[in-house]
N, C-alpha and C positions, 0 to 999 in steps of 0.2 A: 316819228312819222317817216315815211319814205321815201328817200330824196327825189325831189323833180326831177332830175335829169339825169334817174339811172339806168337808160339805155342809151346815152350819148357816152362817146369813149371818155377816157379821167385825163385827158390832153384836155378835153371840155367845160371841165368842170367849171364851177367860178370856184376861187379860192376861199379857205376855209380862212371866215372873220365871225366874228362877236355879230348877231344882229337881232332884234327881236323875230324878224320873219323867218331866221332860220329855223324849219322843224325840224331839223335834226340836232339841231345845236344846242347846247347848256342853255341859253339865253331863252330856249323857247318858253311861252306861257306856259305848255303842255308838259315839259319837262322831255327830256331825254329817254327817259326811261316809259314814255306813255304813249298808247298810240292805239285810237279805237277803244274810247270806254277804260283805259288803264289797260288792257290785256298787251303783254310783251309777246311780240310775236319775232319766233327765232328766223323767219324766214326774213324780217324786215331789216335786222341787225345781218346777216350775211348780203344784203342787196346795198345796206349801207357802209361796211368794206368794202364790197367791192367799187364802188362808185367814190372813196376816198373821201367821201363826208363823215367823219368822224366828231363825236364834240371836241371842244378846244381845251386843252392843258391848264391848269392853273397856272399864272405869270410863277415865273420862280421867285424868291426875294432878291430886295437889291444887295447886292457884294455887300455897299458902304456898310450897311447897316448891321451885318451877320458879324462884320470884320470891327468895327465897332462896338459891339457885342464880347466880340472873345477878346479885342483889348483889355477892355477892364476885366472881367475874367484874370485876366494872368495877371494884371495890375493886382489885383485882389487878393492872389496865390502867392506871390511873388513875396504880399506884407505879410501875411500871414506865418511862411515859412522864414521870416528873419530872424536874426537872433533878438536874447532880450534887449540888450544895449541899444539897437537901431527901432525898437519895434516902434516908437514911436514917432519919432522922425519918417520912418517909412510909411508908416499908416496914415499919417496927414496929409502925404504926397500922393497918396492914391485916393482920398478923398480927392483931393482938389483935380484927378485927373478922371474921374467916376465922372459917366454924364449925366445931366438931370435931361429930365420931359418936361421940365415948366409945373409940375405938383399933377400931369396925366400918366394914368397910371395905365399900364400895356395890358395882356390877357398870357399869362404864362400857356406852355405847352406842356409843365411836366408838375404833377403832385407832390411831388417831394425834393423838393431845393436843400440841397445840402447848404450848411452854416457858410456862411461868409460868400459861396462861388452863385451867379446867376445860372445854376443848370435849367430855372426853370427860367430863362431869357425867350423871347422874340425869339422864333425861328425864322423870320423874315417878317415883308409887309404882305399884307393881302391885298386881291385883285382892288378890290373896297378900296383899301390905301391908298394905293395908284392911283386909282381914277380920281382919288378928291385929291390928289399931289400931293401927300406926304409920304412920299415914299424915303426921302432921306431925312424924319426926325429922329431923333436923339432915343436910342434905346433908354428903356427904364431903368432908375438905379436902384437896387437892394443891397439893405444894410446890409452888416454881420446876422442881424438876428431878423432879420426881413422873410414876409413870406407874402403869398399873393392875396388878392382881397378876391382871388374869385372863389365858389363853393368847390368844393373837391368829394363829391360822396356823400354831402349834403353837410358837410364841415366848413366852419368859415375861417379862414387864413388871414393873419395882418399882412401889413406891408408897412414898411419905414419909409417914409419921404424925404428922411434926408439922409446924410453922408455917415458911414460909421465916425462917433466918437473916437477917442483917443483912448478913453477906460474900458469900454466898450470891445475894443478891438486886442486890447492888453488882457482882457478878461479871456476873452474866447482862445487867443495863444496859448495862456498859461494852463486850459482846460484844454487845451488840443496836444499839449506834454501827456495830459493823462489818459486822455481817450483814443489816439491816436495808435496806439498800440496795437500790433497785429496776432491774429490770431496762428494756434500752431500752426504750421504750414503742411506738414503730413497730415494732421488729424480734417483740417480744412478741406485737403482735397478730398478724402475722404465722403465728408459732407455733402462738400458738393458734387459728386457723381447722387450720391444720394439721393440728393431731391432733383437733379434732372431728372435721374431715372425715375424718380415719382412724379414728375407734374408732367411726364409723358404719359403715364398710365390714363386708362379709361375712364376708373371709376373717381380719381383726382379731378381731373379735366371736370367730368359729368358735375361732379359737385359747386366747380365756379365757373359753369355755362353761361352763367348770365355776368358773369364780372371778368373776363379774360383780361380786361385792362389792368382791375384791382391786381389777381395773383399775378401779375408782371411785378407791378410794384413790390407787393410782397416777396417773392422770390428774388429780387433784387437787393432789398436791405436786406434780406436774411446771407443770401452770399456776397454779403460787402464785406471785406478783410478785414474791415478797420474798425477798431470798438466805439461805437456812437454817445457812451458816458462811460463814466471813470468804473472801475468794475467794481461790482457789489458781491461778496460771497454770502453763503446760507445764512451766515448772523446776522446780517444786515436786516434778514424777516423774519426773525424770531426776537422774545422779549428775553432779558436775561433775570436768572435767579439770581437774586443777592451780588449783582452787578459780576457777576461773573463772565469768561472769555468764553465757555465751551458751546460753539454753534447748533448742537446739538441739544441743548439744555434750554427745551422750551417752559413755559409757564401755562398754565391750567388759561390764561385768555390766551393762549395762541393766535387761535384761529381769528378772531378780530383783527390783531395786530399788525397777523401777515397779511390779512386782505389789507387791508390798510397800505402798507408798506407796497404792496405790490402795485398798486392804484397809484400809489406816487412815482412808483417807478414806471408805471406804462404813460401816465402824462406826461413826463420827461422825457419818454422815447417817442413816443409818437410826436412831440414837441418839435424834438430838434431831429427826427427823421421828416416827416410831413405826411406820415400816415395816419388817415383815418382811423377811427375806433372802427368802423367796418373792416376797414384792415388789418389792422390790427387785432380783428377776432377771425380772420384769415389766417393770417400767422399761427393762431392757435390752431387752427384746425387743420392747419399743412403739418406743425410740427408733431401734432398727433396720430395721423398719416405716414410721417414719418417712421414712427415708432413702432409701427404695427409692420410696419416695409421693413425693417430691423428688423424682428420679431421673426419673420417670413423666411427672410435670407438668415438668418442666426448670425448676425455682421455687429458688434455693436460699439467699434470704432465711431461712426458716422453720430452717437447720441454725444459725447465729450464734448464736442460741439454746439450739439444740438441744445443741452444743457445750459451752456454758456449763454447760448442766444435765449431762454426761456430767465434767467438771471437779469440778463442786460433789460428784455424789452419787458418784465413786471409782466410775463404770462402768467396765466392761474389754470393750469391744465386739471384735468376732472382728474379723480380719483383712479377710472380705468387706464385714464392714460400714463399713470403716473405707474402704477403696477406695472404697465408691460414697463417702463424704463424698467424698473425693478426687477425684472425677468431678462431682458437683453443684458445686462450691465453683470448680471450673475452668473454667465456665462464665457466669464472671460475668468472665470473662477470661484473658491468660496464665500471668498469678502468682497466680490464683485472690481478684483485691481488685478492690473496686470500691468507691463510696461506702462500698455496706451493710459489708461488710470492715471498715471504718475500726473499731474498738471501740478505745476507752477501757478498755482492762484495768490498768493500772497494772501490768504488768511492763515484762520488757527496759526497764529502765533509764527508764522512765514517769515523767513530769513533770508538776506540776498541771494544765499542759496537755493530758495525755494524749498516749499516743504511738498509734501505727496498728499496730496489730494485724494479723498476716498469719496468717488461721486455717487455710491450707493449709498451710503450713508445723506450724505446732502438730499437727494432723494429722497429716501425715507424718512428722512427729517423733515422736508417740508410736505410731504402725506400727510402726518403725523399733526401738522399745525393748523390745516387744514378742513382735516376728514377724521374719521376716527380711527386710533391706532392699528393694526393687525400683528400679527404673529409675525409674519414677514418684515415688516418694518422693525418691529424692537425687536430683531434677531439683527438686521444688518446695524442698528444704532448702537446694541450692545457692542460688535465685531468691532464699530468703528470708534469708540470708549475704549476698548480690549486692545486694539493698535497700539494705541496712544500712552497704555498701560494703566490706564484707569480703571481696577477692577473694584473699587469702591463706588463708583459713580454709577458702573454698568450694573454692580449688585442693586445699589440705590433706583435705578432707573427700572428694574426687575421689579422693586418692592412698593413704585410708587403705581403702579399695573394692577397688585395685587386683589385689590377688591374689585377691578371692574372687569370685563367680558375674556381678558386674556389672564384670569389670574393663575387657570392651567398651563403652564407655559411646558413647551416642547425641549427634549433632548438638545439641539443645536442653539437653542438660544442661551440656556444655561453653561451649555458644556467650555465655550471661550474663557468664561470669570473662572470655573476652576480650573482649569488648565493655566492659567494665569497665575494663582493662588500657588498652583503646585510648582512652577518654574521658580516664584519669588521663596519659593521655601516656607512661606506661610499655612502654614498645616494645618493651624488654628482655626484660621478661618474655611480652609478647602477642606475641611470635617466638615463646619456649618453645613457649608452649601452643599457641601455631598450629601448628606441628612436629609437637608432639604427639597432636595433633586429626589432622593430615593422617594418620599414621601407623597411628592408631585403624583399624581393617576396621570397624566398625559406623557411624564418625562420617563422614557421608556430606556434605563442606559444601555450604552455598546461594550464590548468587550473593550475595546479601546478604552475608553471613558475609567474602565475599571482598574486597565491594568497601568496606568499614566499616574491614575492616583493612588494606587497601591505600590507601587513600585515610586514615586515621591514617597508616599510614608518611611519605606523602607531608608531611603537614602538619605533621609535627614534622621536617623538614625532610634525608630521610636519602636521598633518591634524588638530592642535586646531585651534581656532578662533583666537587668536592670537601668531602663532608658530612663528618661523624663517624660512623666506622663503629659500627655497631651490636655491644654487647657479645655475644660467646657466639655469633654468628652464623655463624662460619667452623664453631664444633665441633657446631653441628649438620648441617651438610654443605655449605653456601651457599657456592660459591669468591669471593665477594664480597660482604661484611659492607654495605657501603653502594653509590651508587652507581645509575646507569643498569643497572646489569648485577644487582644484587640487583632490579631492578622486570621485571627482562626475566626474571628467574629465578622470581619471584613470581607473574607473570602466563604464565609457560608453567603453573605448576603450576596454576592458575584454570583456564585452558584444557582440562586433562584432567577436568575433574569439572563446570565449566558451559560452558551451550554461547552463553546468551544471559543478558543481563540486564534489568532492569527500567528504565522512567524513573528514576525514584525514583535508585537505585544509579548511574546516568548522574550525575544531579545531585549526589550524593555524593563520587563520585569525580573532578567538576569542581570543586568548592569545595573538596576537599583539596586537590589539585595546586595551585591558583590562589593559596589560603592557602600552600601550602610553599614557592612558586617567588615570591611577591609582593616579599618582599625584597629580591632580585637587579634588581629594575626592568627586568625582562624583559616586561613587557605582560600575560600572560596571557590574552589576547583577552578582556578586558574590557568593551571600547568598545561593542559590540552585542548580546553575547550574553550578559548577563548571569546566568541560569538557564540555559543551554546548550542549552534548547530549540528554538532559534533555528538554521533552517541556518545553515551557513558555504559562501558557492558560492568564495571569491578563495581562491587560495594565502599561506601565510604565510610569515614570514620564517624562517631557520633557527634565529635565536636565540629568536626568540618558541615559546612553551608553546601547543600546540595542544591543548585536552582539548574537540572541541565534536561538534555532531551538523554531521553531511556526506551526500548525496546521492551514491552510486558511480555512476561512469555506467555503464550496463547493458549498454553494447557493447564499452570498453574496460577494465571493471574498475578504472580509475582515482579515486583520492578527489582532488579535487579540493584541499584545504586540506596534505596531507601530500606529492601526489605518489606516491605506494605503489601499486603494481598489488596488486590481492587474487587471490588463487589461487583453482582449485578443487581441491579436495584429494580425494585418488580413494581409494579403498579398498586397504586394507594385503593384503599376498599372505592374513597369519594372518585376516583379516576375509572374504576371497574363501572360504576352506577353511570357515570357519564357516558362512558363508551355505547352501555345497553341503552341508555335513553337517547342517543343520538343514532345507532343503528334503527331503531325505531321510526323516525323521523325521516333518516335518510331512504328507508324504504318506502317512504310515502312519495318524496320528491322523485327517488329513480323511479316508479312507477309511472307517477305523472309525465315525465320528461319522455319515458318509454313510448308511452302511449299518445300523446301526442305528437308523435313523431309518426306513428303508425297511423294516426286519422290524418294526417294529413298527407298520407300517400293513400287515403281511403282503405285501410284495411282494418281497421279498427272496431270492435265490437261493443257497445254500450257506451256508459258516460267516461269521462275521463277521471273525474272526480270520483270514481264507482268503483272504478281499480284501483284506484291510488287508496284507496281505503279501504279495500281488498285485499292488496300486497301488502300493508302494514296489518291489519287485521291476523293474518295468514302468517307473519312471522312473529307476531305473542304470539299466537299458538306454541309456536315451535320454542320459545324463550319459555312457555311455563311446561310444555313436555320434556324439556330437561330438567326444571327442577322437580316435577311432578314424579318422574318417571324411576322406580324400584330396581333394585340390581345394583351391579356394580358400575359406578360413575366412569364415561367416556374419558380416557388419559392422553388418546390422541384423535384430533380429530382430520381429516383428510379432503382438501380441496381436489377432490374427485376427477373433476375435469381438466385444473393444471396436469394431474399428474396421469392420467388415461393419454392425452394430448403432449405430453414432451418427446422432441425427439421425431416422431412420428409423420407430425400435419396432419393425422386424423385422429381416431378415436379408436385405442389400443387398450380394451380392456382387461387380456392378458398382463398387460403391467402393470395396471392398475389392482388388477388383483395378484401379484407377487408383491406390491410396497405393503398391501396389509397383511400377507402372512408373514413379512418380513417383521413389520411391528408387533405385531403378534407371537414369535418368537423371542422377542425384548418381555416379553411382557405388559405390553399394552392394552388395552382394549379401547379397541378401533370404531370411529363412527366416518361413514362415508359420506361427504353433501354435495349430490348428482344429480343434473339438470335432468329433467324431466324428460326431455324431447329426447338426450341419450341414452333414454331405456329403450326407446321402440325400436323395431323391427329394422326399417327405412326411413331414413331425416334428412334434411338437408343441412348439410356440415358448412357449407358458404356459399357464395353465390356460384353457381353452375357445376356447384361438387355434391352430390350424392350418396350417402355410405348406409351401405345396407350391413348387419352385424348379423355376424353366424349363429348356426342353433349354438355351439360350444360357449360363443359370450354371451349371449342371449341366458343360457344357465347359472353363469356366473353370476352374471347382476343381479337373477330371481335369489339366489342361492346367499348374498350379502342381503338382502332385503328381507329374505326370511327368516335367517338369524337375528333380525334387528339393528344390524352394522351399517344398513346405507337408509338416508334418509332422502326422497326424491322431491328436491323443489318443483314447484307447480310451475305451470307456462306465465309471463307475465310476470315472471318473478327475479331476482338479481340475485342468483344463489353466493356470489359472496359476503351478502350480507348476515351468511346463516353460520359460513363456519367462520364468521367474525365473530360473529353473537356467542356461539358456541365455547370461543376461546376464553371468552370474561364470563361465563355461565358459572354459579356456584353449586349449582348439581347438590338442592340441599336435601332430598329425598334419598338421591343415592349416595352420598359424598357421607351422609349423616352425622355433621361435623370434622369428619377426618379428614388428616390434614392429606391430602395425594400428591404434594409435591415430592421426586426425585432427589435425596443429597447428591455431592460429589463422591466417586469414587465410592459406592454401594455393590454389597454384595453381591447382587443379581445380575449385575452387569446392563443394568439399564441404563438410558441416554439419562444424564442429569439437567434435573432445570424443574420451572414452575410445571402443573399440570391446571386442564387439557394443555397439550403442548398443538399445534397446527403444522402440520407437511406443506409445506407449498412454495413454490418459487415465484408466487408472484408478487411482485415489487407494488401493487397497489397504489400506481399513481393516480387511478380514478378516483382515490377513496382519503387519501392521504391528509390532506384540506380539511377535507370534511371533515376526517373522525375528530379529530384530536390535535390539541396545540403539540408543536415540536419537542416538547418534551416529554412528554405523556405518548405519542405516538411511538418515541425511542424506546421507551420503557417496554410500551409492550410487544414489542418487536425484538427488543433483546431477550425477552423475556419468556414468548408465547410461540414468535415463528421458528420453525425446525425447515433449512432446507436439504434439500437431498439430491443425489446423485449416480448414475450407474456405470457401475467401474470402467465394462467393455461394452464393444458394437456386437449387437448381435445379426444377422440374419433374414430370422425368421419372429414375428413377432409373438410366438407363442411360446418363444424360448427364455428360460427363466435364465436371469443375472443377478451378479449382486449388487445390492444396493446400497450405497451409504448415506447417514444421515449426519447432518451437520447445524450446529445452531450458528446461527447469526450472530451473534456475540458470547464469550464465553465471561466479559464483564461488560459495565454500561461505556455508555461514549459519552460521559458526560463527565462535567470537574463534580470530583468527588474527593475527600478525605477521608483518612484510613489512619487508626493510630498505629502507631510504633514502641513497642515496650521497651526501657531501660535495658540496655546488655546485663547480665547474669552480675553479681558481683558490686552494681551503683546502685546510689542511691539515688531517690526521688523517681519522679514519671518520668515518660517518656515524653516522644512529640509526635503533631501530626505531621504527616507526609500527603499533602495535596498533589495532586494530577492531573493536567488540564490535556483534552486533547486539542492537536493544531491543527486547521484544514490543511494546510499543504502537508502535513507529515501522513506516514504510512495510518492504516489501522490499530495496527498494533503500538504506537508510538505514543508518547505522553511526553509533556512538560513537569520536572517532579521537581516539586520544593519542599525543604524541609529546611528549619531553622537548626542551627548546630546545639547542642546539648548545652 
């Protein structure tokens, strides 16, 4: 209301007292805050400043009482931290100096009273207090294990009415040895920036709009230093098999036992913190909040922590929340450890030195107990078995998977146990599992994977001529357990799944071989090359062990140190058929893709679907007029428009028609596949370029088109797909079984290689994906592409140069074997001489191993 007297100066005023007539006052019937109907009018609050009617202060408390208060407090702390000798004698002195109420029990200010200290004491007396004169009774006592009788979040709190016991207070010390323990102190601060920085965010806040009291409390016990029960690690909520230690080693009831276990441990916390289960399912949803704020920043220091408190307070985070840990924590590495990882838990078998903690694995372990397993969890459970050096356990844990939704198990989950297998010298078994791996459809191996385990075999000494043959190796299919002929069998199987290797793996696989074969005082071309990085130009001897890098020569395919000619390896008939069926296909999609790109700039003509089945329609045609069509079968076919367009930036038909009288000359017989629109008169060559072509090319083109040499794709068409098709065409009408490929080094003086052979420089990175897996694409690109080049600049472009033609590989880029015959004069066979190419090394560069005679 609006004070009486606010046009009399504030020298006038009466003074500000308690009274029921004051309407401006707390005291009023109307209340403070009303005035007219309830409507708060801003104009009556500034009239009431200024006239210095303000309502009245809450009395503060009295001293006595607050100070009284924190006496016992320290009395209480004081017992608490004594040693054990005094603890009793001390504790009885602070009972008798604890003040009672008479059995009246006060009204706490705070939800969560730590064990033994009144945090939740009397903040004073209330005005109430005063006026009925108890302003100086006796604060309230709480025990050790005391809490308040008021509701807290709709939870009911005890309270003890009398003095801590003696046992009582002995009990809570000797539990404050264990809990009292602080957490890391780096990792901590960590943390705690953490969830400042998160419980200032929006969409945190927005979530506990209606409980800001609660997440106070909550972010309060989550960054308290001090551990609130004795620490529990991941075993503590898993069942054991056969009373075994390994944390990791759940039982088929899991999931029962850890809720279980976990329910006991959130009673316990929420017990002796004073947090609600309301809050307690706050905490959950801060620290999954958390983890998604990890996730964001890619920081995952802040979960170590985080983890810790999800342990202590019996949280049960969902399954999503559990994965991103899984993802953050995997980031500090492969097996999810790095320094920060290191923690000092005292389990798994923890020594006063502390053991190393692998909190990915803890994680996926309890996913795993849970929820149902994934691929991601029994890859890091394996890794974290595989540490510890238990490749029996991790195999076991692989096979106990086997029948249910993960029984495909991935490259990385497997690859640890043999890798493991193969450091332990155990060969025995890393055959199983290699076998096993190979057989897997999802376990895709690496060249690493291969050359780790071939290069162990090597070195525990099972590829001599006369080694010990490997146990179990015949019954998984091998027709030779040990042996030259088990390495030549091991590395055809390499060969179908890599195509090249790394340095690294080169180096690898020279220091096995050299360590397995060292004993025999066979050399191992030690003398120069001792990292293998080193060419080798001289040939070696047949007993000497060749595992070095060699330069092939580019013209006759020969390695220099082994003697081996390396092949080119051409495309299987089943790889030709694929190519043409997927060229097919992919002219339906480039059309579609074409053409809707074109209606949606509105210039589009018909259906989309209309073309697209037009465009493939339109290149059958053209796949059965090559087989259909009489004469003598095309042996080179020509990407028309690469090679009109090199050099140029337009369209130079002049040179395009010198590359075919050049081939023509070899003896070829040339087919041209030229975009339609390059035949007219005037087109437009790109945006804002123009090119009109002279009567002179204008002749030309008619003049290839009429002998039959150029074939002109239609508009809406993707003419690479024609002299693609064209290169895998078996031309069986004109071909008429014959074979048309080129030897080497032929009388005629013709380019050597498969036929049709293709001219073109283009790298086909549009197309590359599409056609053909990476091996099959190599094939026939060693095989089929010819590129070319012209010597000098000319001029004038009507001026004829020469031109050269060049294959793209003169052998494959792939590991291949190549036998070796016995020198003139020995007895028995020869060996083979394998060839791996390396990414980092040249083209012409190979890894060559051959086993000594």
């Amino acid at each position: 209301a609006p004070p009486k007297h606010h046009d009399a100066a504030p020298s006038s005023l009466p003074p500000r007292r308690r009274e029921a007539g004051n309407e401006g006052g707390r005291g009023s019937p109307k209340g403070s805050h009303r005035h007219r109907g309830g409507r708060r009018d801003g104009r009556t609050r500034r009239r009431a400043i200024a006239g210095k009617r303000m309502p009245p202060r809450r009395t503060a408390p009295p001293y006595s009482r607050t100070l009284r208060s924190s006496v016992a407090a320290s009395v209480v702390i004081f017992a608490l931290a004594a040693t054990r000798r005094h603890h009793r004698r001390l504790a009885s002195a602070a009972a008798a100096f604890v003040p009672h109420d008479g059995g009246r029990r006060g009204r706490t200010t705070s939800s969560s009273p730590s064990r033994g200290l009144p945090v939740g004491h009397n903040r004073g007396s209330s005005v109430e207090d005063k006026a009925d004169g108890r302003v100086g009774r006796a604060a309230p006592h709480y025990s050790l294990r005391s809490r308040p009788t008021e509701r807290r979040g709709g939870r009911p709190m005890s309270q003890s009415a009398s003095s801590p016991s003696e046992t009582e207070t002995a009990r809570a010390m000797a539990e404050d040895d264990a809990e009292g323990e602080r957490f890391d102190g780096e990792q901590f601060a960590a943390f705690e920036t953490a969830v400042e920085e998160l419980v200032s965010k929006r969409n945190v806040v927005r979530d506990f709009r209606k409980n800001e009291g609660d997440l106070e409390a909550v972010k309060s016990a989550l960054l308290d230093r001090r551990r609130k029960l004795p620490r529990w690690g991941i075993e503590n909520f898993l069942p054991r098999k056969g009373g075994g230690s390994n944390p990791v080693d759940g039982g088929c009831d899991s999931a029962p036992y850890a809720k279980r276990k976990l329910r006991e441990r959130s009673d316990a916390y929420t017990e002796r913190t004073g947090l609600t289960r309301e809050q307690h399912k706050m905490a959950t949803v801060l620290l999954a909040h958390l983890a998604d704020h990890c996730a964001k920043t890619s920081s995952p220091g802040p979960l170590h922590v985080a983890w810790e408190k999800v342990m202590e307070a019996g949280i049960m985070p969902l399954s999503r929340t559990l994965s991103t840990y899984l993802y953050v924590l995997s980031l500090e590495g492969d097996d999810g450890r790095d320094l920060e990882g290191k923690v000092d838990d005292g389990i798994n078998g923890g020594t006063a030195g502390g053991a190393e903690r692998d909190v990915a694995a803890e994680v996926a372990a309890l996913h795993d107990a849970l929820y149902e397993p994934t691929e991601k969890t029994t890859t890091l459970l394996v890794k974290s078995l595989v540490s510890r050096g238990d490749a029996a356990g991790a195999e076991a844990l692989i096979e106990g998977i086997a029948d249910g939704p993960l029984s495909d198990l991935r490259h990385r989950t497997t690859s640890p146990i043999l890798q493991l297998y193969c450091r332990r010298g155990d060969i025995d078994s890393a055959l199983r599992l290699y076998r096993k791996m190979r057989t897997t459809s999802r376990v895709k191996m690496d060249a690493a994977t291969y050359a780790d385990f071939i290069a162990a075999v090597a070195e525990n000494g099972y590829f001599g001529s006369d080694s010990e043959c490997i146990a179990g190796a015949k019954d998984l299919g091998y027709e030779s357990a040990c042996g030259p002929e088990l390495l030549d069998a091991l590395i055809t199987e390499m060969a179908e799944d890599v195509l090249d290797i790394s340095e690294e793996s080169a180096r690898v696989l020279r220091n096995g071989f050299a360590k397995g074969f060292e004993d025999g005082g066979l050399g191992a071309s030690t003398d120069s090359n001792a990292d293998g990085t080193t060419l080798l130009s001289t040939p070696r001897d047949e007993k000497t062990l060749v595992a070095d890098r060699v330069a092939v020569d580019e013209d006759t395919a020969r390695c220099p140190a082994s003697g081996a000619a390396l092949r080119l390896i051409t495309l299987e008939a089943s790889q030709r058929t694929h190519v043409r069926d997927t060229l097919l296909e992919m002219a339906r999609e480039k059309s579609r893709e074409y053409t809707s790109r074109l209606a949606a700039k509105g210039r589009a003509k018909g259906d989309v679907a209309e073309k697209a089945e037009e465009a493939t329609r339109i290149l059958t045609e053209f796949s059965h007029w090559l087989d259909e069509r009489e004469g003598e079968p095309f042996t080179a076919v020509v990407d028309g428009a690469n090679v009109a367009y090199y050099g140029w930036g337009r369209i130079n038909v002049h040179q395009l028609k010198h590359c075919v009288d050049a081939l023509e000359r070899q003896g070829e017989n040339v087919l041209v596949v030229f975009p339609k629109k390059y035949t007219w008169k005037k087109f437009h060559l790109r945006r804002g370029v123009i090119q009109v072509l002279s009567d002179e090319e204008m002749s030309m083109l008619e003049g290839l088109e009429s002998r039959g040499m150029m074939y002109v794709v239609p508009p809406m068409c993707l003419d690479d797909l024609y002299w693609m098709l064209a290169s895998v065409s078996d031309q069986k009408a004109s071909a008429d079984g014959r074979a048309i490929h080129v030897p080497k080094n032929n009388g005629e003086g013709r380019f050597p290689g498969p036929r049709p052979m293709v001219v073109t420089n283009d790298k086909m990175r549009d197309h590359k994906m599409d056609l053909l897996d990476e091996r099959a694409f190599r094939r026939w690109c060693c095989s089929h592409i010819v590129n070319y080049d012209f010597e000098e600049r000319i001029e004038h472009q009507w001026e004829e140069r020469a031109i050269r033609f060049r294959a793209a590989d003169v052998f494959s880029d792939e590991i291949q074997g190549n036998f070796v015959a016995a020198a003139a004069g020995r007895g028995g066979g020869g060996r083979m001489a394998w060839h791996f190419p390396v990414s980092e090394w040249e083209g012409n560069e190979r890894f060559c191993l051959r086993l000594p005679a």
